[in-house]
Each structure stands twice: as C-alpha cells, then as structure tokens.
C-alpha positions in Angstrom: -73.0 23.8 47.4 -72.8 26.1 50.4 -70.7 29.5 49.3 -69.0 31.2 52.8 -69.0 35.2 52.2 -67.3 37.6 53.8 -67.2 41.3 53.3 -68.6 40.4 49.4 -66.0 37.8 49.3 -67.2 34.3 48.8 -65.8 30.8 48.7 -67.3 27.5 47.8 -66.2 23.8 47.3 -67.9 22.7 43.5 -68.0 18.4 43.3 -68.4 16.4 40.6 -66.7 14.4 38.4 -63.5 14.2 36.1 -64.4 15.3 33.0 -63.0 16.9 29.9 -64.7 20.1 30.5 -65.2 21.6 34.0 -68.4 23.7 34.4 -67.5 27.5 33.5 -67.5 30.5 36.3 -68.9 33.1 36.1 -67.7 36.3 35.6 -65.1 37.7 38.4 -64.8 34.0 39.8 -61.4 32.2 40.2 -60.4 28.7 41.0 -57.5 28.7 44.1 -57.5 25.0 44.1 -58.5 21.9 42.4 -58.4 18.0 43.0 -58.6 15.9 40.0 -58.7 12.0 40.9 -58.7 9.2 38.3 -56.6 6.7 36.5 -53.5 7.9 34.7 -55.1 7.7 31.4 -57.9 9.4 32.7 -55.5 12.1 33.4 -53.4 11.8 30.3 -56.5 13.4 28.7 -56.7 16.0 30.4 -52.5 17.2 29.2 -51.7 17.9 32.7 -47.9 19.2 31.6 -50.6 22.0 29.6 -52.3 23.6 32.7 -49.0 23.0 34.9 -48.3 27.2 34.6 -52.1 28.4 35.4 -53.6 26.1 37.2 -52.9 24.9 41.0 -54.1 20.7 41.3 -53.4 17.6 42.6 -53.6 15.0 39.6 -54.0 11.7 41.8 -54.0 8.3 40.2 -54.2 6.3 43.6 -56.9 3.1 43.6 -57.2 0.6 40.7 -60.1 2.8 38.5 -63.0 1.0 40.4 -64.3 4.2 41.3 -65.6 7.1 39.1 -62.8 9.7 38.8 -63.6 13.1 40.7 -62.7 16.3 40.6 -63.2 19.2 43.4 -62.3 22.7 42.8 -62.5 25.4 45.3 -63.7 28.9 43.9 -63.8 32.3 44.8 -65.3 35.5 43.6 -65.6 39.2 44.3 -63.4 42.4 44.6 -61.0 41.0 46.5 -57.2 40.4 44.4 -56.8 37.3 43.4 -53.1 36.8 42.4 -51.1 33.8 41.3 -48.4 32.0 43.2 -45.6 30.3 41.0 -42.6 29.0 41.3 -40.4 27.9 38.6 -43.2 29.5 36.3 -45.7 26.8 37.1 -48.9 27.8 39.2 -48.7 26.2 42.3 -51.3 28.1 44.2 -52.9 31.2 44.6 -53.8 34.0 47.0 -56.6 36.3 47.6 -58.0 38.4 50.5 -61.2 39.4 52.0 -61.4 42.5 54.8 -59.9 40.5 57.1 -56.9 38.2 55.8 -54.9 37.5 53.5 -55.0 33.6 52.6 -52.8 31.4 50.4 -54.2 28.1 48.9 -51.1 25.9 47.8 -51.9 22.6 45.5 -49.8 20.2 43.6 -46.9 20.9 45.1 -43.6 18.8 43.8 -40.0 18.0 44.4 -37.7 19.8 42.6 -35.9 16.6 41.4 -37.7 13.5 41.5 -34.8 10.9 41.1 -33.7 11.8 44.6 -34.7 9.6 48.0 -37.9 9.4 49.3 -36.8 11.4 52.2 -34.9 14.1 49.8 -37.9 14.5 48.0 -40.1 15.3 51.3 -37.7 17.9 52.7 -37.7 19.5 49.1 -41.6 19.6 49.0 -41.7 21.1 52.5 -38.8 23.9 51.1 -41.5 24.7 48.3 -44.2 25.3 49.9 -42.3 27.6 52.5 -40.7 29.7 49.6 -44.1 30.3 47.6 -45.6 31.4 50.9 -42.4 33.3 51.4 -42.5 35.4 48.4 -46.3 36.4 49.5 -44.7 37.8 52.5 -45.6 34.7 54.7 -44.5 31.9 56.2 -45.2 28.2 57.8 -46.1 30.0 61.2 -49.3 30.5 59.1 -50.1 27.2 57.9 -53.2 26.3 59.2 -53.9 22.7 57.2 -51.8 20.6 55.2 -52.1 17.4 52.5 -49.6 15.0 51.4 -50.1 12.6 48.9 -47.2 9.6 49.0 -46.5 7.4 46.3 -46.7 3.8 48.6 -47.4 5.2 51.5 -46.9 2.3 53.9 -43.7 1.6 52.6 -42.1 4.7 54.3 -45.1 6.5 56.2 -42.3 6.4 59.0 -39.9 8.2 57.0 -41.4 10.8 56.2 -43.0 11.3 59.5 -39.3 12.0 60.3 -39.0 14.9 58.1 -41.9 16.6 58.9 -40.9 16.5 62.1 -37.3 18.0 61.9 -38.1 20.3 59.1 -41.6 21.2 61.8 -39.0 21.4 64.3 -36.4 23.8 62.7 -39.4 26.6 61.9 -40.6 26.2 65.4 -44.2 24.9 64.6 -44.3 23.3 67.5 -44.7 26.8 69.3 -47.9 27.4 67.5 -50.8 25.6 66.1 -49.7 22.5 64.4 -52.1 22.4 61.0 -55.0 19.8 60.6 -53.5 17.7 58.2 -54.3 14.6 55.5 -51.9 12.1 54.8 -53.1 10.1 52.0 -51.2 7.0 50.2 -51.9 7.8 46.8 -49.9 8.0 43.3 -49.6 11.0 41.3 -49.6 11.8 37.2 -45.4 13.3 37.6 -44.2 9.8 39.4 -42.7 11.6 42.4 -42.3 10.4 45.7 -45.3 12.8 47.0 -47.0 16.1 46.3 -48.5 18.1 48.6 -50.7 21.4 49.6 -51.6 23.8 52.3 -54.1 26.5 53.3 -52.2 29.4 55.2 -53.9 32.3 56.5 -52.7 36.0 57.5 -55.0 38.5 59.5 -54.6 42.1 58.4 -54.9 43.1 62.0 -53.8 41.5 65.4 -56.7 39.6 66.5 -58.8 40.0 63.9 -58.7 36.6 62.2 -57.7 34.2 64.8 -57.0 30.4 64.7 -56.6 27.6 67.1 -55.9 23.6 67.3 -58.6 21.7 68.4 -58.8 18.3 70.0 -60.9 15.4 69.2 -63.0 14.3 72.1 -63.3 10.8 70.8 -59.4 10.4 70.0 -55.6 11.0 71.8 -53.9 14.0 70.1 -51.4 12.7 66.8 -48.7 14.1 68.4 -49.5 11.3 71.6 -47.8 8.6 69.0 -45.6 10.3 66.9 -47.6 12.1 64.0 -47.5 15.7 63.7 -50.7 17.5 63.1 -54.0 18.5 64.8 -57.0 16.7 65.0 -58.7 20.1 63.6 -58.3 23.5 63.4 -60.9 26.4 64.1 -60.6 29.4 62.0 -62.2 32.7 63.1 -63.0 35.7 61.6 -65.7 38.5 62.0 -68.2 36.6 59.4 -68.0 32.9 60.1 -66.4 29.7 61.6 -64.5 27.4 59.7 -63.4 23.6 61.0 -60.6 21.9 59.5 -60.9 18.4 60.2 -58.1 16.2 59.8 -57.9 12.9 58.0 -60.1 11.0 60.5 -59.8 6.9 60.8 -61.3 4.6 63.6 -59.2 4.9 66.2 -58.9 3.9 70.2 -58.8 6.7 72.4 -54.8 4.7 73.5 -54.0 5.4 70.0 -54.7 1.8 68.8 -56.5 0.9 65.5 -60.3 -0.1 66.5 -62.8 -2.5 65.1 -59.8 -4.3 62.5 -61.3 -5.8 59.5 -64.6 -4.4 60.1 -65.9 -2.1 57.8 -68.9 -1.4 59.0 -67.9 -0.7 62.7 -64.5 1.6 61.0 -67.3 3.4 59.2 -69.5 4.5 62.3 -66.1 5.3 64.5 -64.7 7.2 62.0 -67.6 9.0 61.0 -68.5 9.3 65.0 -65.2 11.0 65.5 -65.6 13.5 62.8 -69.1 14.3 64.2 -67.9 15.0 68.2 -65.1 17.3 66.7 -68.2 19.0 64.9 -70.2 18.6 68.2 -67.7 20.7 70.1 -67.8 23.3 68.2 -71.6 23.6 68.2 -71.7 22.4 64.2 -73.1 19.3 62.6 -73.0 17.7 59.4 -75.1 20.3 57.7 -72.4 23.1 58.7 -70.0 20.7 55.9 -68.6 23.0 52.9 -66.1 20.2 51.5 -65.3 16.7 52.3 -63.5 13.8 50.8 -63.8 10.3 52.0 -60.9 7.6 51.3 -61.7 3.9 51.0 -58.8 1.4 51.2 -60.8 -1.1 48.8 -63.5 0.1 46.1 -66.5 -2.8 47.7 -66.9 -0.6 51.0 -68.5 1.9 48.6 -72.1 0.6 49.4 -71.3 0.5 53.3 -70.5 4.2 53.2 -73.5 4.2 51.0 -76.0 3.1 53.6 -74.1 5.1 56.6 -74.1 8.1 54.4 -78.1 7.9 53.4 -79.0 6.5 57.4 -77.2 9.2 59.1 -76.2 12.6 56.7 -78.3 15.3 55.2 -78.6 14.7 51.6 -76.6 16.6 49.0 -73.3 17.1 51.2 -70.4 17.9 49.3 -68.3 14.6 49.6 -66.4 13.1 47.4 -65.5 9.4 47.5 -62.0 8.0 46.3 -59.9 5.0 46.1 -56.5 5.1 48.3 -54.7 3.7 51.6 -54.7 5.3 54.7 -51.7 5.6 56.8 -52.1 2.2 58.1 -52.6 -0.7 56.3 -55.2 -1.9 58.7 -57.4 1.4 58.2 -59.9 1.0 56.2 -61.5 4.2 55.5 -60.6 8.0 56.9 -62.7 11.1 56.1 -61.6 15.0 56.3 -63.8 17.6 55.9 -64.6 21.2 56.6 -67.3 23.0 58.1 -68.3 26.6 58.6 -71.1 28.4 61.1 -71.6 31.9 61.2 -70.5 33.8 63.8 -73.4 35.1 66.1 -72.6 39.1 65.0 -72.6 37.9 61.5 -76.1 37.8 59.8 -75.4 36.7 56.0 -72.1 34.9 56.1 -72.9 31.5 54.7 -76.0 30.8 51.7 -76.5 27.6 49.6 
C-alpha cells in the first residue's frame, strides 16, 4: 500500500478481497470509492440496496465466479472536507480537497430508468455524472478519467461509442484533455445496461494543479479508430505526479489487435505498453498506487502469474478479475495508476 500526501492530505488504494467485513479506518479516514467484484450471490450478501445512500461502489458480477471476488477501496484522510455527493439520495460519490484542488471521485453511477435502450441508458449515465459534478460547482471540462461497465459489452460496444461521442461532442471535450478511460464488459448487481465512474479534478488556483493527455509510445492514439479517450493522463500538483493509465490491451501501433489467440504474447504487449507510458514519464512499476487487471477467461490466471512474478516488484496493488475487453479477440487489458514525487516535493509519497 503506497499512501500519496499532500499538504497532510493522503490517499491510498487498500486490495483485498470481498468479504463481509471490510478492514476498519482509522479515525478521520473516509472511503471516496470502492470496487466490489464477485458473483451476484456474493453480492446479495453484502444488501447492496442497504449501502446504496452512504456508500459510492461498483457492485460487478462480470466472469463465471472462477476467480476469488475482490474488493478495492480508495481512502483518504486528514483535515481536508470530505463531503458527500448524492443524487436522488443515494451516495454516488464524494469530494474532498487538499491545498491545491478540489477533486470529485464518482462510482456506481446508474441510469435513471433501466427499462429504456441501451443507448438511452448511456446518455442518462453520462447526464448523471455531469449533474453530481455540477452541483459541486464543476463540470466534465474537469474529468480527467473515466469507467464504464456494460452489461454485454460486445453486443453494442459500437453503440455506445456513439454516445460518448455526441454527448463528448456537445460539452466540447474535444477542446481539452479527453480522460484516460476503462471500458470494461462486465455485469452489475441493478441489471442495467451499464454503470459508470470518474475522477474530476479542480485546481484552487490557475496553474496550480495542472493536467495533460499523454500518448502511448507503443500504441496509435484511440481517437485514430474511433474510441474516445486518452491513452493516459498526467496529473500535476506541487507534491507529486500521478499517471492515469487507460485500459491497456495488445495492440498494433495501425490499431490492429496483435498476437490473436496468444496469451502469453497479449500478456507481454500489453504489459509492455503500460510500462513505455510509465517509461515516458520517468516512472516504473514501483511508482503503481492502484491497478486492476481483466482476464477474458479465468485459465490465463497462471500466465499473468508467471509474467507478474518474472517481471514486477512484489506486493503491487493489482487486482485480478474476470470480464471481456472491448474486443472479443482481447484477451487481457490492464489500467493502472502511478505516482512520483515532484522534485520540489520531499515527503509526498510513503508506503
């Protein structure tokens, strides 16, 4: 667990797995955001519907249960406010702030009405998440990562690609940094077409905070073939560096899927992508605060395995899940985040 702190602020990613009972903070600690990951039963016993007005979370029920159920929960502490976000009086994220910004994590977002279209349901989910960062006084300008979560994802990847798009199109997104992004085909515990969060982030004065898209030296830019997002995105602030890294998969530098059917090769070019974007930004896997790795089928699991113990520091916070990736002949994708200090900072980061 590496805890990034700034001005007594700090924030860390906590992994382990789904449970009844989730290890206790301490005292002036708050969790902003929380992924719980297991079967629907799994789920069940947890009384999702009970936490639904205090708690921001994805409850996923994507794979077939092969794989032990997860949970990640992101968790600040110190003086700075931590306030709740809701909307329709359930808690769908939360804010807080450190010297320097304001930021707004978002989780388990949902369509207002589920029995609408797929598409329907998309352009309602992007509506929420732009009114709760409205009523905090901002707005998608200052998205700087997103997730989505679709229920049969490769059925209609292509449709809501198309939303994203027009609703990305209508706020102007395009005129700023288009967030890092994961786009995940998973289930979830309320049956809806998708849910979906983001991280947005506010500086409290020009210049201060500042944040950029970054490409992937390994990869063309997602928005060469039609997706719109980043590869990453580098968030700066007095203290620290933080990469967003996008859902990564093996992919050709044209665009094209590499190595089909290979596990193995997917692996090493996926995880060979993530580490140039981390390269290029003078970081390496030791710099990772939070990562979650998706596996189309639960009998890669020991090919990650020996990638993970040939090649990675031991004890990196990654979790491991069950779902497919937005094509069917992806096999794995990773995202992850990393943070550096900045060279003015001395104490920004600990373990």
């Amino acid at each position: 667990m590496r805890c990034v702190r700034n001005a007594e602020v700090g924030r860390w990613c906590e992994t382990g797995l789904l449970t009844a009972s989730a290890q206790k903070l301490g005292e002036g600690a708050s969790v902003i955001s929380q992924f719980c990951w297991g079967s629907r039963e799994r789920l069940a016993a947890l009384n999702p519907e009970s936490q639904r007005s205090t708690a921001p979370q994805f409850w996923l029920c994507g794979g077939n249960g092969e794989l032990l159920p997860i949970r990640q929960r992101l968790i600040v502490d110190g003086p700075g406010h931590v306030e709740p976000i809701l909307l329709d009086d359930v808690c769908v994220g939360y804010k807080y702030e450190d010297a320097d910004a304001d930021y707004a994590w978002l989780s388990g977002v949902l369509p207002s009405d589920p029995s609408r279209t797929r598409k329907e349901q998309t352009f309602s989910v992007f509506e929420r998440l732009e009114k709760a960062l409205i009523q905090i006084g901002m707005s998608f300008s200052n998205v700087v990562r997103t997730w989505f979560y679709l229920d049969s994802l490769l059925e209609w990847y292509g449709e809501f690609n198309q939303v994203r798009d027009a609703f990305f199109h209508s706020r102007h997104v395009y005129d700023g940094v288009v967030p890092a992004s994961t786009g995940i085909g998973s289930s979830n515990y309320f049956g809806t077409a998708l849910t979906a969060g983001a991280l947005a982030v506010r500086s409290k004065r020009p210049g201060v905070v500042t944040y950029k898209a970054l490409p992937s030296p390994l990869q063309c830019p997602a928005l060469q073939y039609g997706s719109s997002f980043s590869r990453a995105v580098e968030l700066v602030n007095p203290s620290y560096r933080t990469v967003l890294v996008s859902g990564t998969a093996s992919l050709e530098p044209s665009g094209e899927t590499a190595f089909i059917g290979d596990i193995e090769r997917q692996t090493d070019a996926t995880m060979r992508a993530v580490e140039a974007i981390l390269h290029s930004r003078q970081m390496d896997w030791q710099d990772t605060t939070r990562g979650i790795l998706y596996l189309k089928h639960a009998e890669y699991l020991p090919v990650w395995k020996k990638w993970e113990r040939d090649h990675l520091p031991a004890g990196l916070p990654i979790s491991v899940v069950m779902a497919d990736v937005c094509r069917d002949n992806f096999l794995v994708e990773l995202e992850l985040d990393a943070v550096k200090e900045t060279e003015e900072s001395d104490h920004a980061v600990s373990s």
